[in-house]
Every structure is written in structure tokens, then in C-alpha cells.
BATI-925347 format. One record per residue (C-alpha): residue number from 1; residue in three letters; x, y, z. Coordinates in pm, 1 decimal, decimal comma. Example, Ala and Ser with C-alpha at 12.3 -4.5 7.8 and 13.67 -1.06 7.14 Angstrom:
<domis>
@resi->1	resn->ALA	xx->1230,0	yy->-450,0	zz->780,0
@resi->2	resn->SER	xx->1367,0	yy->-106,0	zz->714,0
</domis>
This chain:
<domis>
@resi->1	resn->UNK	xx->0,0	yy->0,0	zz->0,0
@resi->2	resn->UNK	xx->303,3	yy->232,7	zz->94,2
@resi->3	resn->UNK	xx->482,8	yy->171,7	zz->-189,9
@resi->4	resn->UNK	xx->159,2	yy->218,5	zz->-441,4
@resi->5	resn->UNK	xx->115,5	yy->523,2	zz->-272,7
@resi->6	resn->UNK	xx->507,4	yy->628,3	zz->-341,7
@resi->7	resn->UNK	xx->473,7	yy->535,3	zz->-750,5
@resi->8	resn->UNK	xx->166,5	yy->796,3	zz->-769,0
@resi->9	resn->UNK	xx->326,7	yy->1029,9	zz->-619,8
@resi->10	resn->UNK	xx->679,0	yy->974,6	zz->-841,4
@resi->11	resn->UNK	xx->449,3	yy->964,3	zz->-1106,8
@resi->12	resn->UNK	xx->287,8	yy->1291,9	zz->-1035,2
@resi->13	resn->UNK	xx->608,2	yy->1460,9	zz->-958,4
@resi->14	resn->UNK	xx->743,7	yy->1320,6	zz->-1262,4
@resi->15	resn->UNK	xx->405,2	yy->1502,4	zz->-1482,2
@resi->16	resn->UNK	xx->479,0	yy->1826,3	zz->-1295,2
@resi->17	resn->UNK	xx->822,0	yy->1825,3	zz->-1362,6
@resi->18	resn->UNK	xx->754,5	yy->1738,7	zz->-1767,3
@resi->19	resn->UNK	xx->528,2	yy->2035,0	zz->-1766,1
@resi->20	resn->UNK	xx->689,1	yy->2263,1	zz->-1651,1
@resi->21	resn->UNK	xx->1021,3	yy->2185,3	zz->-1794,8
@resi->22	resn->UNK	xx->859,5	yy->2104,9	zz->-2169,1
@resi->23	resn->UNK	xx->680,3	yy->2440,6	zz->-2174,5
@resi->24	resn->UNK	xx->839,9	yy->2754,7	zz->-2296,3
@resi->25	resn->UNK	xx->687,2	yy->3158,8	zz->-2140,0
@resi->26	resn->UNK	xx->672,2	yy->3306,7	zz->-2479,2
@resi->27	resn->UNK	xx->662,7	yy->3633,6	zz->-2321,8
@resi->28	resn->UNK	xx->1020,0	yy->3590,4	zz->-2199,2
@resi->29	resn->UNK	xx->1126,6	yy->3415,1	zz->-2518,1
@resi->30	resn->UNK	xx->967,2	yy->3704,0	zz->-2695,6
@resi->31	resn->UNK	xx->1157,8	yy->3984,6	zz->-2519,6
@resi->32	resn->UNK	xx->1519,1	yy->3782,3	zz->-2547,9
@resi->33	resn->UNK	xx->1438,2	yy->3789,9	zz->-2897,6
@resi->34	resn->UNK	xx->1330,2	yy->4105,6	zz->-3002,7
@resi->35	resn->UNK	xx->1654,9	yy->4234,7	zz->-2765,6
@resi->36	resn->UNK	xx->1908,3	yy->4033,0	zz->-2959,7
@resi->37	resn->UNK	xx->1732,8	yy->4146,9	zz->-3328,6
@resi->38	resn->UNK	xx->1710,2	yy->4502,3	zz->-3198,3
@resi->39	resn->UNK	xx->2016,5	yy->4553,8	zz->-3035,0
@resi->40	resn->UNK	xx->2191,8	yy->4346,3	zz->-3312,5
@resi->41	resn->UNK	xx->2026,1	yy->4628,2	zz->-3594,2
@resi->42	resn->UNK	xx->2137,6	yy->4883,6	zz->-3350,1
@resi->43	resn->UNK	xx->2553,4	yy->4781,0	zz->-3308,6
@resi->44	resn->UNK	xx->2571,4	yy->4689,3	zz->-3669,5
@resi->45	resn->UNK	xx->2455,8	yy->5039,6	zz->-3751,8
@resi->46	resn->UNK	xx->2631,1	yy->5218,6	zz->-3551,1
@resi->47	resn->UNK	xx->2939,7	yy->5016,6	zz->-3645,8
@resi->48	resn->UNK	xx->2942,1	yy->5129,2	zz->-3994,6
@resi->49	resn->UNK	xx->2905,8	yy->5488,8	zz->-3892,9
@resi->50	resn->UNK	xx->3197,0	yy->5479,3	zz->-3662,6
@resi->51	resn->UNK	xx->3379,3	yy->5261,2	zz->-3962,0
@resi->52	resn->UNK	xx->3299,9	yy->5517,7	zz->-4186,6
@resi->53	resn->UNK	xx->3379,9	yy->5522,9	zz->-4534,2
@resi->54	resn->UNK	xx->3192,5	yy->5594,2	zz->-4877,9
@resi->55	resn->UNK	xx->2959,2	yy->5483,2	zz->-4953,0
@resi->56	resn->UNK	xx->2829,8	yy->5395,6	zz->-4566,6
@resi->57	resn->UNK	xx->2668,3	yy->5012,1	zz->-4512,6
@resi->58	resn->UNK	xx->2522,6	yy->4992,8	zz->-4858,1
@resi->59	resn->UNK	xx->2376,5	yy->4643,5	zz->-4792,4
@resi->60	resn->UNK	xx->2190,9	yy->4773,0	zz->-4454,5
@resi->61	resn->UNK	xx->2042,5	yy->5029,0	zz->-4621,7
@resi->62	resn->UNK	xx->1838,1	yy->4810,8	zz->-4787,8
@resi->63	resn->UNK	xx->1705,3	yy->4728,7	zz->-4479,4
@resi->64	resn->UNK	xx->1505,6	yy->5094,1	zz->-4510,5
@resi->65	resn->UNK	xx->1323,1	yy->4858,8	zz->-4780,0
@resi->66	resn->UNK	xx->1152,9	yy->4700,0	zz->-4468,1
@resi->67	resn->UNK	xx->1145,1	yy->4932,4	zz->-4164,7
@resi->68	resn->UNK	xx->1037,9	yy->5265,0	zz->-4321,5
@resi->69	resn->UNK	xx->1218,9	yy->5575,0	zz->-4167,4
@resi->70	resn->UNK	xx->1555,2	yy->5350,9	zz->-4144,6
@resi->71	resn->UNK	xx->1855,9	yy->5524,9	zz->-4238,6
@resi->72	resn->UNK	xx->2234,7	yy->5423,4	zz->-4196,5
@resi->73	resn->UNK	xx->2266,5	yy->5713,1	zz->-3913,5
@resi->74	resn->UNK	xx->2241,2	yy->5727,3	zz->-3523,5
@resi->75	resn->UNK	xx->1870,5	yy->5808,6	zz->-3569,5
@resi->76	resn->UNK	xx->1823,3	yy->5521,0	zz->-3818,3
@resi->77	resn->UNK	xx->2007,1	yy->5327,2	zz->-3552,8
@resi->78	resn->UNK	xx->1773,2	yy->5393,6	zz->-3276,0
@resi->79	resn->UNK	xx->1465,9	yy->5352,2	zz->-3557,5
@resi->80	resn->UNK	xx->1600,3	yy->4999,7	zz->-3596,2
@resi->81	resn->UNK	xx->1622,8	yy->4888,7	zz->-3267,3
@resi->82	resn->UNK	xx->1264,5	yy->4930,4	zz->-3279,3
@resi->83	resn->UNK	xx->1146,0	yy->4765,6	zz->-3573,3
@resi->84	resn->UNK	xx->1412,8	yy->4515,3	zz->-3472,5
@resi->85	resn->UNK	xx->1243,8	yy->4467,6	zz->-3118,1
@resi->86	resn->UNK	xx->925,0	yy->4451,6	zz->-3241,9
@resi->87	resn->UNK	xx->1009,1	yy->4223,9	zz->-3514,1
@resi->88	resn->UNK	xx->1216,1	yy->4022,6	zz->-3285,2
@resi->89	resn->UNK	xx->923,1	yy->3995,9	zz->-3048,8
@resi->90	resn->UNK	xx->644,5	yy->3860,5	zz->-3271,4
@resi->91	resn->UNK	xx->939,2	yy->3580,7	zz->-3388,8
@resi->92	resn->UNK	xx->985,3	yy->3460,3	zz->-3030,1
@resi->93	resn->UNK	xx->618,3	yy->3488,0	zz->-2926,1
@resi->94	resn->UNK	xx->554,2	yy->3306,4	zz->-3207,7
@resi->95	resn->UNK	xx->784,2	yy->3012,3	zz->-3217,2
@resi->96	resn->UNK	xx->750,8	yy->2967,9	zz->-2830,4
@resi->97	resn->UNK	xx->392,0	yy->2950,8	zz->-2851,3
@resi->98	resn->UNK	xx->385,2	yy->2697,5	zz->-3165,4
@resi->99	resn->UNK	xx->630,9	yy->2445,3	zz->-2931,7
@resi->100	resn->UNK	xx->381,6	yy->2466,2	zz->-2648,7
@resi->101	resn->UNK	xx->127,2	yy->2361,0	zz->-2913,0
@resi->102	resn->UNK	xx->305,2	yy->2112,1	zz->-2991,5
@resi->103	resn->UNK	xx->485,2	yy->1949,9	zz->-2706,5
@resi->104	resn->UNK	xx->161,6	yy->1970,5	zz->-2507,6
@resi->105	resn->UNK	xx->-23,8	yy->1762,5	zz->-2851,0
@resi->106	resn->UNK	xx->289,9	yy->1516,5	zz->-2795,0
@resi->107	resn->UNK	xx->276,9	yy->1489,0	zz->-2396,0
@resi->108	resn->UNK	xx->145,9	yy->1134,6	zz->-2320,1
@resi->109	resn->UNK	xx->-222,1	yy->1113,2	zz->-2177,7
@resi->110	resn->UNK	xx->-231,8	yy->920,2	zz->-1812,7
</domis>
């Protein structure tokens, strides 16, 4: 009886545990995301304007394709963290809450 008692409640610790582990908080993933794409548009930007040269990060520019009001300047800079963060967000959200779909469709049913 003791040691039925014992296996539930291994077994229960052992569903908690999976559930909590398996899961992902897409807010959090979200944020680290849009951080590291916004703060990545940010240092690459202002890295070619401290580089210098003519003509200034040609192949970022194009980027002002995408996130209108970009520019290879400080200001541009500052424009891309934005659209970077924001962009950056909706990826992580998106991904973290896609892997909750489907780890929870894939978690075994007691």
C-alpha cells in the first residue's frame, strides 16, 4: 500500500516536472528575442558609422526597404532597434507559442 502510494506520487512529480520543464513563457522568449534582433540592428549600424567610409553600409540600407524611416545614421540606428524589437518579439512569441502547441499535442495522456 506504501509503496503504491510512493509510484503515484513519483508519477505525479514526474508530470509536474515534464510540464513545466517542456513548456516555454513566450513572453520571456519574446523579449530575449526582439533584444538580440534590436540591439543586433542597432551595433551593426552604428558600427558602420563609426567605420565610416563611402559609400556607408550599402547592404543595410536596404534594410530601409523594410522598416520605413531607417537610415544608416544614429537616428536610423535607434529607428532599428525598434522595428528590430518589435520584429524580434512577434518571432519569439511566435515560435515559443507553436512548441507549447506542440509538445503539449505530444505529452502522453495518463
Amino acid at each position: 500500500m506504501k509503496q503504491d502510494r510512493q509510484v503515484g506520487a513519483e508519477k505525479r512529480l514526474e508530470d509536474l516536472v515534464l510540464t513545466r520543464v517542456v513548456r516555454l513563457n513566450a513572453m520571456i522568449q519574446g523579449t530575449t528575442m526582439g533584444l538580440l534582433v534590436g540591439f543586433g540592428i542597432f551595433i551593426a549600424t552604428n558600427w558602420l558609422i563609426l567605420r565610416g567610409g563611402q559609400p556607408v553600409g550599402p547592404h543595410l540600407a536596404l534594410l530601409g526597404q523594410f522598416f520605413i524611416g531607417y537610415e544608416v545614421t544614429f537616428v536610423g540606428s535607434l529607428i532599428g532597434f525598434m522595428y528590430g524589437f518589435v520584429s524580434g518579439f512577434l518571432s519569439g512569441y511566435t515560435i515559443a507559442k507553436i512548441y507549447n502547441f506542440f509538445a503539449r499535442a505530444a505529452r502522453p495522456r495518463s
